[in-house]
N, C-alpha and C positions, 0 to 999 in steps of 0.2 A: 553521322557519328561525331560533331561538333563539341565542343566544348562547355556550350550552352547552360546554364544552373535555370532550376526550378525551384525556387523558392519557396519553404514552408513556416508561417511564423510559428513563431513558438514561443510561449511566454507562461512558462511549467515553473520557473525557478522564482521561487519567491513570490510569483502573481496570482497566488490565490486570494487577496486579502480577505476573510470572513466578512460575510455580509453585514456582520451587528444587527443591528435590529430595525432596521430600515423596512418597514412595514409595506411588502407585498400583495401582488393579489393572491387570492386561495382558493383552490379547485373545488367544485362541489363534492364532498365525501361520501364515500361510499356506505359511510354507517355513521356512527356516534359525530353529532354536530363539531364542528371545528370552534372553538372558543376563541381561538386567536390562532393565528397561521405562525408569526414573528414573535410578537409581543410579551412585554414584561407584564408582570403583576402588578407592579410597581414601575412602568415606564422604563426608558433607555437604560441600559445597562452601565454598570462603572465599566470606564478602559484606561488601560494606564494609562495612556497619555504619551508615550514614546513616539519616537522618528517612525515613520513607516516610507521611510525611500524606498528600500531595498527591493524593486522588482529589480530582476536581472535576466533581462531580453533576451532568449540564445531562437535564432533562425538558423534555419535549419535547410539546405539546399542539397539535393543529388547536380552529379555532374560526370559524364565519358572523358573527360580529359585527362592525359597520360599524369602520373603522381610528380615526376620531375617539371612540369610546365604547370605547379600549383602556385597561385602565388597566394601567401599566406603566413602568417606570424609561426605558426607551427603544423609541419607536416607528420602526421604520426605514420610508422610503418611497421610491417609484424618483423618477430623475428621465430625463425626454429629451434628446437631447441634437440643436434643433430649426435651422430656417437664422434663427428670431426669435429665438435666445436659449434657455434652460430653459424644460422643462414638466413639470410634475406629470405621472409614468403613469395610465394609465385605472383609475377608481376612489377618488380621491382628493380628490374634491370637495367631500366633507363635513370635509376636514381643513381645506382652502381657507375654509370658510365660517366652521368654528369659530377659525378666526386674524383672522376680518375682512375676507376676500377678496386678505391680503396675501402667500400664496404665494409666488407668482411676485415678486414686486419682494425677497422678501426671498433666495429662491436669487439672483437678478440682483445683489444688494447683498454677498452673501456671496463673489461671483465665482464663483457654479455654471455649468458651461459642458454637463451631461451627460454628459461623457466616460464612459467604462465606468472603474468603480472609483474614481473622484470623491466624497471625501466632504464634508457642508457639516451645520453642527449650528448647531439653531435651538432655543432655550428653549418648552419648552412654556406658559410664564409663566403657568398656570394658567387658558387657555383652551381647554386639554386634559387629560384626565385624564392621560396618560403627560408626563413630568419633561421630556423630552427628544426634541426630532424628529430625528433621522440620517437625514440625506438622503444616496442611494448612487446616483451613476450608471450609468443602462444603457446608453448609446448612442446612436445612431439608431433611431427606435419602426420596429418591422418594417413589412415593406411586406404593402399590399393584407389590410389585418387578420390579418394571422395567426400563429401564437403567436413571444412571443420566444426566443428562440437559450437552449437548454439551457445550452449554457456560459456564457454573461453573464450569467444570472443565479443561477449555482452561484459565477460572481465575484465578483456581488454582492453576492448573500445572504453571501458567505465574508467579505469585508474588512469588512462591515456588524458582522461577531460578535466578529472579530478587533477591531475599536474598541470595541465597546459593551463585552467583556467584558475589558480591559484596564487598566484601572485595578485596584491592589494592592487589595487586604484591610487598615485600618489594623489598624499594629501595638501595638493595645492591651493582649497577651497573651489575650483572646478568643479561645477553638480557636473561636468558632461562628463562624466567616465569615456575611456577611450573602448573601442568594440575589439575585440582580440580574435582575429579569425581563425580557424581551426578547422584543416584538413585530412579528415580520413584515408589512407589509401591501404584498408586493410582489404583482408578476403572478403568478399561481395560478389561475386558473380552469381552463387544461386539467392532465392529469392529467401530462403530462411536467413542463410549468411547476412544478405543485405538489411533483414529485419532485424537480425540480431546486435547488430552493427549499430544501427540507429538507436534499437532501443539502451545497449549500454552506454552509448556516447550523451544520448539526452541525460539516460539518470545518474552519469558522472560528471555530466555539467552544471545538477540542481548546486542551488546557492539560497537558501534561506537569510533573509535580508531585511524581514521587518521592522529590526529595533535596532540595528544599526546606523551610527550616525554618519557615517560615511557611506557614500556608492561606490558599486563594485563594477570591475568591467562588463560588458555586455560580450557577447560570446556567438559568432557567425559559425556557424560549424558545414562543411558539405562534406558529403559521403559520396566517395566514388565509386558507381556502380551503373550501370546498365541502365538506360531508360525501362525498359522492362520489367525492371522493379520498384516500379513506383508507388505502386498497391502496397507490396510489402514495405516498403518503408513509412507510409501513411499510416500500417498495422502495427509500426514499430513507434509512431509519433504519440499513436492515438493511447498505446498502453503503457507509456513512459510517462502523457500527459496524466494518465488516471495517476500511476504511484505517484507522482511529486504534486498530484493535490490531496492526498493521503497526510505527504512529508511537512505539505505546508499547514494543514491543521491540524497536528498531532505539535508540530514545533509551536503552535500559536499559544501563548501566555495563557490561564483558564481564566486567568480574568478579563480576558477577552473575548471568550468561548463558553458563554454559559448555555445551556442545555437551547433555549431561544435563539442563540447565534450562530451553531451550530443545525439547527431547524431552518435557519434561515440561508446557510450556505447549501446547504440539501437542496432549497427549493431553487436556487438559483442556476447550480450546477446542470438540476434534472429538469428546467422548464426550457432552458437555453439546448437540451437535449430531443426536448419534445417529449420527456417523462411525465405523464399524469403523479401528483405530488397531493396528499393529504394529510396535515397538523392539525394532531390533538395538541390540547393544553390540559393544563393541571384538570381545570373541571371535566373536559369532557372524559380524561379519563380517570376521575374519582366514577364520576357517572355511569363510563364504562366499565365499571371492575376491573381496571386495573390496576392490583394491589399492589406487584410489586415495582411497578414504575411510581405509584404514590409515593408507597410507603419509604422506598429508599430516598426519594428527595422531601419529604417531609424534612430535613433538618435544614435545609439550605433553604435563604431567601431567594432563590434564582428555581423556579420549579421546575419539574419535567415535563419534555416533549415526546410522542412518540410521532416519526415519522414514515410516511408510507407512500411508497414510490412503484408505480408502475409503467413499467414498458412492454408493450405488445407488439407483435409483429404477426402480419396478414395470414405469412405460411405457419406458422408455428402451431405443432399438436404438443406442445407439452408444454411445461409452466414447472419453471425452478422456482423455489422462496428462499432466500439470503434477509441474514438476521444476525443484526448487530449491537456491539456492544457498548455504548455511546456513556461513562461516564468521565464526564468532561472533567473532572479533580474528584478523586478517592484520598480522602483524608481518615480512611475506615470507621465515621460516624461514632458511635459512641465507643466501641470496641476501635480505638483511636491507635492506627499506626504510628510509630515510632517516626522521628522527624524524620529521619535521614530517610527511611522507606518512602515518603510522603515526595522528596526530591521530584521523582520523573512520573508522580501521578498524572500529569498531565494527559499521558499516554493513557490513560486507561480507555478514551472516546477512540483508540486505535481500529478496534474492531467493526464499528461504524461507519468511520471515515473508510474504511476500504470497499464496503457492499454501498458506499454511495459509489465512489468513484468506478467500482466496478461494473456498477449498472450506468452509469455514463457511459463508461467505452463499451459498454455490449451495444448500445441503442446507437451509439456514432459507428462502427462495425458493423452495425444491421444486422446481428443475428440473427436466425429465426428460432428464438424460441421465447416464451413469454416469460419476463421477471418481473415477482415481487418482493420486493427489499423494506425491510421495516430496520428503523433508526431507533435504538433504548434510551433516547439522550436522558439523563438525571446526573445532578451534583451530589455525592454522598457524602453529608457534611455534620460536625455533633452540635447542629444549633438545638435551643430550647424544646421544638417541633419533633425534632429525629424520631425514630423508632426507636424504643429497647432493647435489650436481647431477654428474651421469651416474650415478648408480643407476636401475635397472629395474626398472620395476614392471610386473603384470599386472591389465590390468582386469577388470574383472566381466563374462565371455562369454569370455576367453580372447586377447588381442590384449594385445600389451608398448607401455610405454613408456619412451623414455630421458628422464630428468626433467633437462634442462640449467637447468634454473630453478624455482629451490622456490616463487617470489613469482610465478608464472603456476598455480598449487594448485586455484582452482576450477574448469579445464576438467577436472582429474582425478577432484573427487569427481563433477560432474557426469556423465561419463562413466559411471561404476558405475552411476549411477541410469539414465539411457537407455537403457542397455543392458539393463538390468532391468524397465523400465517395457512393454516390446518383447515382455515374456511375458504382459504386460494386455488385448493385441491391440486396442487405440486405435487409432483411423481417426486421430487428432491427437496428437502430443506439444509443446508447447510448453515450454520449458526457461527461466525468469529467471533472471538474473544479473547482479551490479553485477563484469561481469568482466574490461573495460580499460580504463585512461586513452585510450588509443587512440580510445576512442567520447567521449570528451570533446571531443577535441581534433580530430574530423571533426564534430562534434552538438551542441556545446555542452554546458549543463548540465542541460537541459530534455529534451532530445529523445531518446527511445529510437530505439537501430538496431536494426531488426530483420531478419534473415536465415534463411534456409529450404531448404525442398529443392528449392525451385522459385520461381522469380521472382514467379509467381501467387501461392502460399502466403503468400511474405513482403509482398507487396502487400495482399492480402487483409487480413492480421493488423494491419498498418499500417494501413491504413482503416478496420478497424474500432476500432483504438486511439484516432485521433483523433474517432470518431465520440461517443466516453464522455468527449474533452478530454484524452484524453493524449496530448501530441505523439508523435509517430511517424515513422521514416522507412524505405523499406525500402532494404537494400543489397543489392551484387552481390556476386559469389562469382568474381572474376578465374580462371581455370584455372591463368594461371603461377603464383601464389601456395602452390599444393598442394604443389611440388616441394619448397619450404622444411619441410616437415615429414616426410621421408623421415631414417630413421636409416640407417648405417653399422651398428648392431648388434640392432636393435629395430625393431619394427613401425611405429612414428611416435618422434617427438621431441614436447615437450611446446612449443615453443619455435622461430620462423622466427630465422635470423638474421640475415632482412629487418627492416632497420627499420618500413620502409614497410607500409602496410595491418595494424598490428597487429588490430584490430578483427576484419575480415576473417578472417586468417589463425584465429582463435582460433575465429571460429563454421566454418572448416573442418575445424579437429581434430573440434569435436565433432561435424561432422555425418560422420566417420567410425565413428561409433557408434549412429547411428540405422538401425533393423531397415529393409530394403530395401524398400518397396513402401508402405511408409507416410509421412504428412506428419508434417512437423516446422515449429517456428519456434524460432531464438532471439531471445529479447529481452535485450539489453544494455542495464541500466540504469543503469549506473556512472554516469552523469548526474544524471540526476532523481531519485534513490532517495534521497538524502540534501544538505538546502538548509545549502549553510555560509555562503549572502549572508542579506540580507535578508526577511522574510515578504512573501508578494504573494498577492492574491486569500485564494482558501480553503487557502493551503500555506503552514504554518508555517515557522521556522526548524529544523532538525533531520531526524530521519526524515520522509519524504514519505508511505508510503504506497505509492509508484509500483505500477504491473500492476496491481494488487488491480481496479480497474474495466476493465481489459483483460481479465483471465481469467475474469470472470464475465461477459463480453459476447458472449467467443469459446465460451465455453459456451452460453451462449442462443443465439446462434447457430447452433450444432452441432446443437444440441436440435433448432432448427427445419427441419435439414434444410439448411443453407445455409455447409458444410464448407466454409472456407477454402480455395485453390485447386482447387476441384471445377469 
């Protein structure tokens, strides 16, 4: 029962750099010829041209050794939040004794109250080895002993990293940023606790650093907890690595990020996975009918990709399909949003970037159950080429659309992919998307709506979302709402010309495209997928991350036999 660190790298923060267009090999496809795996239509793609220092290293170590013989720049530790005032969490008595027994008087003195997310910094003045005590509240100490709330202390552990690893790098001209270690000594004993632990301390230490001209510190973190949970903190490594490569290409410039470079971080992430990986390009899927992946990047000189990513496993009797929404800058095409709306387009590839990342950590996890993941990448842009509004299009399986609106584009490329996901024969298709204001402005900016083929379904999906701390809520499916997307010349209109229930209305279109007899969910993230207030808990400013712990949950779930609405 030594002291000893295991050591886990970890290079989540900033070190996704996008592959760009650096032309890989490409899996034999399973249908419609691949035209290009990577590649431009026109060759490499423009990049800006900025710094790209900014990976920012954080290793990541468990360690048994008592929280008082930590040596380290900053030692975090919980606090209660009690009806006498603060109290040190269990385990933390020997911090108590090496201060002089003055603990408690000095959170009292500092105005520590326990709140959750509560921080109070106490000098270690050299009665400790670590420089620094950050004290992080957790709340009410759970009743009748038993463990504390997964999510409090992934909030925790989150705002604990987000302080301690906040302070610049001085700018002395030194590329070697100095490494800032950073000691856990929160609740960890059971193996949830210690997963939960890991996972907020990783996603409160991300640091997005590509265009920055300066380097930031590098960040040692060890988590004190039991040899015996080392699994569980491997489960906490491996889903913190998925969000913060979510964070890192949602934060990445679009002119960095075109539908192709995005294709090509796909392929990198899922072969380095062991994912079987298949890219269309523009022609194969003109070729292929698919209209709305065309037709929405018809305006941009940067075409569409559709990606398709498969991982199987030996035991596995079921097969989920995840389907995303990959548009890499929504500029609303010719029905052209408003500048300021245009800001955090970036985000719109949110929905994407998470069924990639999420099908990495199912396959690093070994789940057993089979996933197929399809990538909608298109630029929706109003060059000369664009679609109009009332042009027709045909989707992928043969049903038209009248496009009354270029700036409603993701229910279209998602569409192709549903439609197509529907020959993988999945007992489940789950579809993300950052795809109305509409779900803002019923949900906040936090809360996915999620909606389904069935009431059950979207309940299901919803409880399970919040069960990983991602709010959730499920909605209904009103029946009058349907008549709004009936066309005069076409099979559906892309577009009610109800105001009212946009949200709604939008996961109706598409659940006119999901194969009949099978479940479905949509999750509309246009909320939480991208933070333009300030950082809270373990969730940055910028890319969130969002679904990424939902779709690998509703996969374990699946796995275990426990299908959403069943």
């Amino acid at each position: 029962m030594g002291g000893a660190q295991s050591p886990i790298e970890w290079g989540a923060q900033g070190g996704h750099p996008p592959a760009g267009s650096t032309a890989q090999g490409g899996h034999p496809p399973a249908r419609n010829p691949v035209r290009s795996v990577t590649g431009q239509a026109e060759g490499v793609p423009r990049v800006s041209g900025c710094n790209n220092i900014g990976i920012v290293t954080v290793s990541l170590a468990t360690s048994e050794s008592a929280p008082e013989t930590a040596e380290a720049d900053v030692l975090v530790i919980g606090v209660l939040k009690t009806p006498n005032g603060p109290a040190a969490a269990p385990g933390l008595s020997g911090v108590d004794d090496a201060l002089g027994g003055t603990l408690p008087d000095a959170l009292t003195a500092l105005g520590a109250t326990g709140e959750l997310e509560e921080l109070s910094k106490i000098p270690g003045g050299g009665k400790l080895p670590a420089t620094l005590i950050l004290a992080v509240g957790l709340g009410a100490a759970p009743e009748d002993g038993s463990a504390f709330s997964a999510e409090s202390l992934r909030r925790a552990a989150g705002v604990a990293l987000r302080s301690a690893g906040a302070k610049k790098a001085p700018a002395n001209g030194d590329d070697a940023a100095p490494v800032k270690a950073v000691t856990l000594a929160l609740p960890a004993l059971t193996a949830e606790e210690a997963e939960s632990v890991t996972t907020g301390a990783l996603l409160g230490a991300y640091s997005f650093r590509r265009y920055r001209a300066t380097a930031a510190p590098d960040i040692r973190i060890t988590v004190l907890t039991g040899d015996g949970n080392a699994d569980a903190v491997r489960r906490g490594q491996v889903v913190a690595d998925a969000v913060n490569l979510v964070r890192d290409l949602v934060n990445t410039a679009p002119l960095d990020l075109p539908p192709a470079a995005l294709a090509a971080e796909a392929e990198r992430a899922a072969t380095a996975a062991g994912i079987a990986v298949e890219v269309l390009d523009e022609v194969a899927l003109r070729d292929g009918g698919y209209g709305g992946l065309t037709g929405v990047g018809m305006g941009s000189t940067r075409p569409p990709r559709l990606v398709r990513l498969s991982y199987t496993h030996p035991e596995a009797t079921q097969t989920v399909a995840f389907v995303g929404k990959g548009i890499t800058f929504d500029s609303g095409g010719l029905s052209l949003k408003p500048p300021k709306s245009m800001e955090t387009m970036k985000c719109d590839m949110s929905g994407a970037a998470a069924t990639l990342a999420a099908t990495v950590a199912i396959a690093d996890l070994g789940l057993p159950v089979n996933v197929v993941t399809y990538l909608c990448a298109a630029e929706n842009m109003p060059g000369g080429g664009a679609q109009r509004p009332s042009d027709i299009i045909t989707i992928y399986g043969g049903k038209t659309v009248e496009v009354l609106n270029t700036d409603a584009e993701g229910r279209l490329v998602l569409a192709d992919a549903i439609v197509r996901s529907g020959e993988d024969n999945p007992v489940l298709i789950v579809d993300v998307a950052t795809l109305t204001g509409a779900a803002t402005v019923a949900l906040g900016l936090r809360t996915t709506g999620v909606m389904g083929s069935s009431d059950e379904v979207a309940a299901d999906v919803a409880a399970i979302m919040r069960s990983v701390g991602e709010p959730a809520w499920a909605m209904p499916f009103p029946e009058e709402l349907r008549g709004g997307l009936d066309s005069t010349v076409a099979d559906l209109v892309n577009v009610s010309p109800e105001r009212g229930g946009g949200m709604l209305t939008a996961g109706l279109f598409l659940k006119e495209f999901v194969p009949d007899g099978v479940a479905w969910a949509h999750l509309d993230i246009a909320g939480p997928a991208f933070n333009e207030k300030g950082p809270f808990g373990y969730t940055p400013k910028g890319g969130t991350g969002a679904a990424v712990r939902a779709l690998i949950a509703i996969a374990a779930e699946t796995a275990a036999g426990r299908l959403p609405g069943a």
